[in-house]
N, C-alpha and C positions, 0 to 999 in steps of 0.2 A: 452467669457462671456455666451454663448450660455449652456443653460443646458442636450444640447444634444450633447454636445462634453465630451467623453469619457476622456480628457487630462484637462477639467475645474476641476477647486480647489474649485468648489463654491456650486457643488451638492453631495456632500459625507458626510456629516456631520455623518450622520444614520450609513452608513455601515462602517465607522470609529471610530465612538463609540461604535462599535459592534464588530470589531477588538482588539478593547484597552480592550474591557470589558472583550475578552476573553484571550488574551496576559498579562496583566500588573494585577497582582495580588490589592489586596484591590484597584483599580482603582473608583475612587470616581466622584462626579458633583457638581460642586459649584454652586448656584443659585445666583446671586446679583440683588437683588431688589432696585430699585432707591426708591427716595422720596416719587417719587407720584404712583409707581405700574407702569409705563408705561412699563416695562420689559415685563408685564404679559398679555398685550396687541398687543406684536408683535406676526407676525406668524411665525416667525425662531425659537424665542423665546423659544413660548409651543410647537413647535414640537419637539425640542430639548427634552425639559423638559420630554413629556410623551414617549419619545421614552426611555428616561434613564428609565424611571420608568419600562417602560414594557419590559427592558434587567434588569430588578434589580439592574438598578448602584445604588449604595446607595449616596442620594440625600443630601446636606446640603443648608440650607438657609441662608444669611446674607441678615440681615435688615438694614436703616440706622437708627430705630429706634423704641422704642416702641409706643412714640408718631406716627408715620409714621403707622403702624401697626393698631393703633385706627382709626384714620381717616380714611383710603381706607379701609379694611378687607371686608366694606359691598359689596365694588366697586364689587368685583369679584362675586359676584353673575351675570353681566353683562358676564362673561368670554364665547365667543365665537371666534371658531378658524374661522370661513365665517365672524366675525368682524372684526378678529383683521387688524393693517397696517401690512406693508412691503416696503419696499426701491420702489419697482415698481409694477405695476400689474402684470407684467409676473412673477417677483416673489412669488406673493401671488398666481396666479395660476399655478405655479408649485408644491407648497406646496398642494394646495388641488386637483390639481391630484394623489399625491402620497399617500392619504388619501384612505383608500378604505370606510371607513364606516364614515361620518361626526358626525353622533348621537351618535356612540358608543366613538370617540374620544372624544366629548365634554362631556360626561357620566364619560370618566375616566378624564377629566383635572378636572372637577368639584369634585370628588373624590379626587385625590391630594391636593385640595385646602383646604374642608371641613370636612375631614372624621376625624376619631380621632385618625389616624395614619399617617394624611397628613402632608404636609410639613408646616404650619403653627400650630399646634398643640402643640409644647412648646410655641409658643410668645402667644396662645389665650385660650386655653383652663385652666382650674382650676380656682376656685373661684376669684380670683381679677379680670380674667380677664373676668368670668360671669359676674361681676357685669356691666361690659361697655354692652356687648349683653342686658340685662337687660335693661338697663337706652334705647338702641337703641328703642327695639321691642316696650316698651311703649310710647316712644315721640313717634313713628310713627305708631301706631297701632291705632286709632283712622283713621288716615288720608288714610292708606290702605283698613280697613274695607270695606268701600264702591266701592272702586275701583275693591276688589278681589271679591263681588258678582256683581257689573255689569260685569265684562271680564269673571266669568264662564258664565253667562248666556246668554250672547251676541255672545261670541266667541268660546270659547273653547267646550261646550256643546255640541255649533250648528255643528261647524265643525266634533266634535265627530259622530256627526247623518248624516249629506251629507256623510262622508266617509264612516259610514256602509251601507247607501242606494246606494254610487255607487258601492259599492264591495261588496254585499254582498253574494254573492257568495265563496269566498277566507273566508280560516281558520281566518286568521290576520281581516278581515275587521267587523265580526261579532260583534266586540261592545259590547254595555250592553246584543245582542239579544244570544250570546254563552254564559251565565251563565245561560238564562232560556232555550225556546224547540226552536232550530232552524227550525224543521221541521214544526210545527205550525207556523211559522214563514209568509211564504208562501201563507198557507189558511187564516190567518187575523192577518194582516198588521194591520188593524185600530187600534186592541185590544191593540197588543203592542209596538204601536205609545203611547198608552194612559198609558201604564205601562215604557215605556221608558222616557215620561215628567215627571211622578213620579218621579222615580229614580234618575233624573235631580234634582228635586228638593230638593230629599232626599240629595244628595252630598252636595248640596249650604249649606242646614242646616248644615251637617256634617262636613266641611270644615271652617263656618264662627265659631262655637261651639267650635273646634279645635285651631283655632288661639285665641280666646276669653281665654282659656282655656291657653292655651301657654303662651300667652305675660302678662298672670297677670291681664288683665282687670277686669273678674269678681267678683276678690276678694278685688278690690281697692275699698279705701271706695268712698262716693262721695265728689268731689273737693270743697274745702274751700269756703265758701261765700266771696264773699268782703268786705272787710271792710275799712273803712275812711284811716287809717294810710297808708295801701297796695296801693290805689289806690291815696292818693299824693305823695307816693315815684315813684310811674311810673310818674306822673306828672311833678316830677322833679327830673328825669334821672340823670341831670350832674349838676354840682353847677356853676355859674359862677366862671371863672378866679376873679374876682374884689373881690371873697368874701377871693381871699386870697392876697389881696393886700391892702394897705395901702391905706386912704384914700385920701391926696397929692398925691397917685399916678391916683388917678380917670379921671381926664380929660386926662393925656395922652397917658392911656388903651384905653378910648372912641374915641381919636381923629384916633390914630393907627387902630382902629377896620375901622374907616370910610373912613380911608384912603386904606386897604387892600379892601375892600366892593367896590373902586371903581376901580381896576386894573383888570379889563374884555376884553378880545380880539374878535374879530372879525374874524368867518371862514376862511374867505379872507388871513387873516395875516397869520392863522396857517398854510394854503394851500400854502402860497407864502416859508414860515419857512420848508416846505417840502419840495418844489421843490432845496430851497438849498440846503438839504440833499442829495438828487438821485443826484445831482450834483457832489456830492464830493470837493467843495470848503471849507464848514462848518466844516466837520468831516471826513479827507479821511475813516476813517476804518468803519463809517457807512456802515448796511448791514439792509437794509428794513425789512428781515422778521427775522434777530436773533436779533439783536439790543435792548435791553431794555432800560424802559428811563431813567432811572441811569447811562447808557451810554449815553445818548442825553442831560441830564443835565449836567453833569462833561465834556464833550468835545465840546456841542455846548451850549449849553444855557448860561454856566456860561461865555465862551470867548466873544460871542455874545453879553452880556449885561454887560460888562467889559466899565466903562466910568472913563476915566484918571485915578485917582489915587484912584476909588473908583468902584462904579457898583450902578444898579437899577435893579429893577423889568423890564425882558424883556417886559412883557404886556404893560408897561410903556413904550418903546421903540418902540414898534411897533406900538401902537397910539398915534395921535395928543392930544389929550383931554382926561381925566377918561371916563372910560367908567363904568355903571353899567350892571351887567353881567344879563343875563335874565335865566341861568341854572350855576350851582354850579355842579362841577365833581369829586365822586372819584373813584379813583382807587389807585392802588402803583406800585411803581419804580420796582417792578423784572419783570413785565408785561412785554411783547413789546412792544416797542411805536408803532406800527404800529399798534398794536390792542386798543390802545389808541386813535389814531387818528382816526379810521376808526370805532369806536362803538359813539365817537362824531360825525363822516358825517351819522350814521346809525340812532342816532335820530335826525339830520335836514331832512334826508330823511326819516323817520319814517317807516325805516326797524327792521324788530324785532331781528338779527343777524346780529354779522358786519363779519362774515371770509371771504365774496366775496367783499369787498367792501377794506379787506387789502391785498388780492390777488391783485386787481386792483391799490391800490397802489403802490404796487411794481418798477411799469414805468413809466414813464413823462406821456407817452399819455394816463395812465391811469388813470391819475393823471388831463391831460385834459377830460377827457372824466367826470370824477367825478364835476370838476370846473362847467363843461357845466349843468347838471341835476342838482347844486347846483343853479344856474342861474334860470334855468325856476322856480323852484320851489321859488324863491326869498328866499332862506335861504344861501345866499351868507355873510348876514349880522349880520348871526343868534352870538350872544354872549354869552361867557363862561367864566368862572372863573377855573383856574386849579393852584394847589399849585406849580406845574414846573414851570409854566411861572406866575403865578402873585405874588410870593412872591421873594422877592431881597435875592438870593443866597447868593449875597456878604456880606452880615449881618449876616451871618450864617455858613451854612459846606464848602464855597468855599476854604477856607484856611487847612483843615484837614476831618478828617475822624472817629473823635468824638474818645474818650478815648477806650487804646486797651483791650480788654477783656483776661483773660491768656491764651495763648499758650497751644495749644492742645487739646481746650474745643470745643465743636459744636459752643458756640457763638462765639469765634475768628474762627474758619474757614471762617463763615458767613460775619462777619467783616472784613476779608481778600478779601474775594471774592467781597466786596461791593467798593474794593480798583483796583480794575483792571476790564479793559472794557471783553465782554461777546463773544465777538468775534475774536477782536486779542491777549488778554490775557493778553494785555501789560498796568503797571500801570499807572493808569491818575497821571498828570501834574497837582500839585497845583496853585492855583489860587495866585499872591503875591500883590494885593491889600492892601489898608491899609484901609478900611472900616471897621468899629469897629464891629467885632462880639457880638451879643445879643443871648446867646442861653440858657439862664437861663428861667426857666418860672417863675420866681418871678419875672422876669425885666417885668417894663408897655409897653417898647419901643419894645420888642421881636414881631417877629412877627410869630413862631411858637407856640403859646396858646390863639390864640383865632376864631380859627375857627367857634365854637361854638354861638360866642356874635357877628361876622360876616354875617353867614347863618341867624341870628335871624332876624340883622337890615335889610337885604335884603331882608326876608320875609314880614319885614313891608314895605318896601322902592317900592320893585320892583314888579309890580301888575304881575299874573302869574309865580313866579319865581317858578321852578321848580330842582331837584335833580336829576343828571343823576350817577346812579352807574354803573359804568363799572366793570364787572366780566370776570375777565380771565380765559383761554384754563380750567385749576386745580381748579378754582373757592379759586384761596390762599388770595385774598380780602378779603374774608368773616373770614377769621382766623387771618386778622390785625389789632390789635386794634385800630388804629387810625381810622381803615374804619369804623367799624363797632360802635365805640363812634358818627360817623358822620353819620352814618344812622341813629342811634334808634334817636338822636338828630332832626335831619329831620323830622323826623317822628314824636316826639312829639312836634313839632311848625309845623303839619302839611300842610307840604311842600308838594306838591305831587311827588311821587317817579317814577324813569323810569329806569327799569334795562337792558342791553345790554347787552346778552350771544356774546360767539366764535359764536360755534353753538347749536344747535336742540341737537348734539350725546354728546356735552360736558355736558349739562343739565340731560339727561339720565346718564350718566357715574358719574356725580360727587353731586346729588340732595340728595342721601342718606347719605352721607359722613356730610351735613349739621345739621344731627341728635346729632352730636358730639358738635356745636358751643356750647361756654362758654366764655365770655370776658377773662374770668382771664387766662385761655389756651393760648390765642391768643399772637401772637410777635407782637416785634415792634424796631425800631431799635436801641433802646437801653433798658437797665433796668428802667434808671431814665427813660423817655419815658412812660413807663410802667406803674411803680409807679406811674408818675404824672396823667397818665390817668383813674387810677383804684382810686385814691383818689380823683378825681372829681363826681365818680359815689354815690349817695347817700345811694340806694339800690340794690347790688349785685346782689339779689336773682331777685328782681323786673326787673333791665334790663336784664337781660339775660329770661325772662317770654317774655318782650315784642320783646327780641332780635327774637324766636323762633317765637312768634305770628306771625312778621311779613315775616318768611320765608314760616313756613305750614296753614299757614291760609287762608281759601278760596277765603281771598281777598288780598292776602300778593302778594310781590314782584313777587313771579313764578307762581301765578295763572293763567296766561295766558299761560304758556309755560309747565303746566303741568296736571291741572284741564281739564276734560272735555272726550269726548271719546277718540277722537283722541290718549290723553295721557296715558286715562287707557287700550290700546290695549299694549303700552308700557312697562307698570306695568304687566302687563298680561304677556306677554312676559319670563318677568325677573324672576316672580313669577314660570312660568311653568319650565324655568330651572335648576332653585336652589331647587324646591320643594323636589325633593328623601332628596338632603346632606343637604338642611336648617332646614328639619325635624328634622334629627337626632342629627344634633346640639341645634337645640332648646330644644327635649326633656333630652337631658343627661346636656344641662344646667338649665333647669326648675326643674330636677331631683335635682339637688345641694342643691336647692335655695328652691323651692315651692314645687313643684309636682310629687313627688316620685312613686305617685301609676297610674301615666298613663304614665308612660316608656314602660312598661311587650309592650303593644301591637303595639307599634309603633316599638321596636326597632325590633322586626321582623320585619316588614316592610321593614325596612330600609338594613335586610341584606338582604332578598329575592333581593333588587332593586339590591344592589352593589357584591351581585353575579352575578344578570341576567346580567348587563353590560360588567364585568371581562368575563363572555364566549362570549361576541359579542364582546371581544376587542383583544381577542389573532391576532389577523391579520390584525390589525386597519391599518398600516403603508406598505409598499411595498417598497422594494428596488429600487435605479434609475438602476440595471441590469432588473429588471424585464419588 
């Protein structure tokens, strides 16, 4: 295993595709990019990747989609090889040993990625697919603006000037002070202290005038006043269910809605309902941290709340008496339940992240140790509402797996895969209950259509009730329509909202990708599903305004976890290393579209930059003989 044994299979990669490239004629690289881009995130990965590039293997990409392609494309602007994972740490520090120049490798991945010869350059480039950059740079141009002049002025500037004052001596370290007289330099410092803030400041201009000019800003007119019609269609978001039901069927919508309203569990139970999982009695093939809860409802929830010849709502099961729930939670079923679990003990312990809290889950005693801090803090008793455990399975999908989609499409693949557990592979066991399934939303007695007139009565009902969204590792919640019908809903019978990331690096990695959200894009797991959720919305246009509001708005869900300095050193960051290749995509798409006549000078730019890096990169890599 050892990378310094001559006989390991494990450290050759490089100087065997450098063998093949020069042995095996048209010898080619096949790129497979998963769903979510995590390919392009590993460090074996892009080492792979830039080493083909820089022997000339000639490179191909398979995508699993173009939708897939919209959503991440902005991700990789994050792309660093000192980021990315690796199976261990000694693996990732084997790879960035063998690195000789870190900036010049991340210069040319960012080039493969961006340039308009890169490997994504058929799926992105040309007009249709301008138009998506387009719709990007605007929703979020407004919300960067600020951000990109406080991180120059704060950071990038200042660091600019400590490094030519501590070097300045060295060719490299001279700064703004080698375009004017270095030798002056010397005799007064003060002068061109005071022409160097200049200069500073000129940039900030030049820079904010530049993206203004880029993203369309200045030539958009100014935004629509409001008007009456506009502002009661956000008022009322989603129609009630009742309004498409009969009026005989009224009382036993309402009774059903107040019946769902009071199936709320207590910590306690859910923490007991875990320990029987790490046990392996409930579910032998439970696995803590792969497990999804589509695996934990089809194997444990639905046997678990199996009564004689019918079934109930586990919630119902595991307490004595209704309970009204004091937070309401969504999430969805391809999540983990671990990260389901552990983003609900993250707001009784009113931690802003749950990934160390479903690390600790993993083992009993960490599972004690969680019980214990749930105690002192007396949120032992704290209560939830979650659709796994409070709606009666057996009224529903326990017996099937809803109608099959045709054979060979993305949607039956999905529908397959939602047929067999996540970890052993092997297909779940139907449930053979004779509990009469309700899964029409025109029935009053169903209890999948009214979430809605649910969360509303509990809003009146339950003083403090509160919305916890849980967002997973990919952030694929915010692209489910059921999730996202149940926030903007929350939000207009304002509810107060609580959002629980993975972590800090998921928010970073996946907040731009948000720029894409559109209800009618969004899945669900079925068509009619779909259909019936987007025929509740009154005004399209309208929710999806407020969908947006409440993501980039200064006081929206990720205000906390991305507003503020801390965050825009972040932005700064991501900003400083996509600036060469974001240029020049911007301009030859702004070129298409708007802005023809300020190409000429940028696109120099841009080749100066992506020659300087090609001659610091001929030697980026080193062989493991060396």
């Amino acid at each position: 295993m050892s990378h310094h044994e001559a006989a390991c299979e494990l450290n050759k990669f490089d100087d065997m595709i450098r063998f093949l490239s020069q042995t095996v004629s048209d010898f080619g690289h096949l790129i497979v990019v998963d769903q979510h881009f995590d390919v392009l995130f590993r460090a074996w990965c892009v080492a792979e990747i830039v080493e083909g590039n820089r022997l000339h293997i000639p490179a191909k990409i398979k995508v699993f989609s173009q939708n897939a392609v919209d959503c991440n494309y902005d991700r990789l602007s994050l792309l660093d090889v000192q980021q990315c994972s690796a199976s261990s740490q000694d693996d990732k520090d084997f790879i960035l040993r063998k690195i000789v120049d870190i900036q010049a490798f991340n210069l040319k991945l960012q080039q493969l990625v961006f340039s308009s010869e890169g490997l994504f350059s058929h799926l992105v480039d040309g007009t249709e697919r301008s138009r998506v950059v387009g719709r990007i740079l605007r929703r979020s141009a407004c919300r960067k603006m600020s951000m990109i002049l406080s991180e120059y002025d704060s950071e990038q500037l200042c660091d600019s000037d400590s490094d030519s004052d501590a070097a300045s001596g060295s060719e490299e370290s001279s700064g703004y002070f080698a375009i004017l007289h270095p030798m002056e330099y010397e005799r007064d410092k003060e002068s061109y202290w005071t022409i160097a803030s200049a200069l500073r400041c000129f940039l900030v201009v030049v820079a904010t005038v530049d993206l203004a000019l880029f993203s369309g800003i200045l030539w958009q007119g100014s935004p629509p006043k409001e008007n009456a019609e506009l502002e009661s269609s956000r008022e009322v978001a989603t129609a009630s269910m009742l309004d498409f039901l009969d009026a005989s069927q009224h009382a036993m919508y309402c009774t059903k809605v107040q019946e769902l309203a009071h199936r709320g569990f207590h910590l306690q139970s859910l923490l007991n309902f875990w320990e029987e999982l790490l046990e392996g009695d409930v579910m032998p093939s439970f696995d803590p941290r792969w497990s999804q809860t589509n695996d934990v409802v089809r194997q444990a929830i639905i046997p678990s709340s199996r009564v004689e010849e019918g079934g109930r709502a586990l919630a119902e099961i595991w307490e004595e008496r209704p309970v009204l729930p004091q937070n309401m939670v969504t999430h969805h079923w391809s999540n983990s339940f671990a990260h389901l679990v552990g983003a609900m003990l993250a707001d009784a312990l009113e931690r802003m992240t749950y990934e160390e809290l479903a690390e600790e889950l993993c083992s009993l005693s960490g599972v004690t140790h969680i019980r214990r801090k749930l105690r002192e803090a007396q949120r032992l008793e704290s209560t939830y509402w979650v659709c796994a455990f409070s709606v009666n399975q057996h009224a529903s999908i326990c017996g099937g797996y809803g109608p099959e989609p045709r054979r060979g499409t993305a949607d039956w693949k999905e529908w397959d895969k939602k047929r067999h557990d996540s970890v052993s592979f092997h297909r779940f066991k139907l449930c053979d209950c004779h509990e009469p399934k309700l899964m029409s939303h025109q029935e009053a007695a169903c209890e999948l259509n009214k979430f809605d007139d649910m969360i509303r009565f509990l809003s009146q009902t339950v003083s403090d009730f509160g919305h916890l969204i849980v967002v997973d590792q990919h952030f694929d919640v915010l692209f489910r329509a059921w999730c996202v019908a149940e926030i903007v809903e929350g939000n207009r019978l304002h509810i107060p909202a609580k959002i629980k990331v993975f972590s800090q690096n998921a928010v970073d990695c996946n907040y731009d990708r948000l720029s894409l959200l559109d209800v009618q894009q969004c899945s669900a797991s079925s068509q009619d599903d779909k259909d019936f959720i987007l025929r509740k919305i009154v005004d399209i246009q309208a929710f999806n305004l407020k969908l947006q509001q409440l993501v980039f708005s200064s006081e929206g869900l990720f205000s906390h976890l991305v507003d503020g300095t801390e965050r825009s050193r972040v932005v700064g960051r991501i900003l400083r290393r996509s600036a060469c290749t974001r240029t020049s995509i911007i301009v030859s798409e702004c070129e298409s579209e708007q802005v023809s006549d300020s190409d000429d000078g940028n696109s120099g730019a841009g080749s100066v930059s992506e020659g300087s890096s090609e001659s610091g990169f001929c030697y980026a890599r080193t062989s493991l003989i060396d």
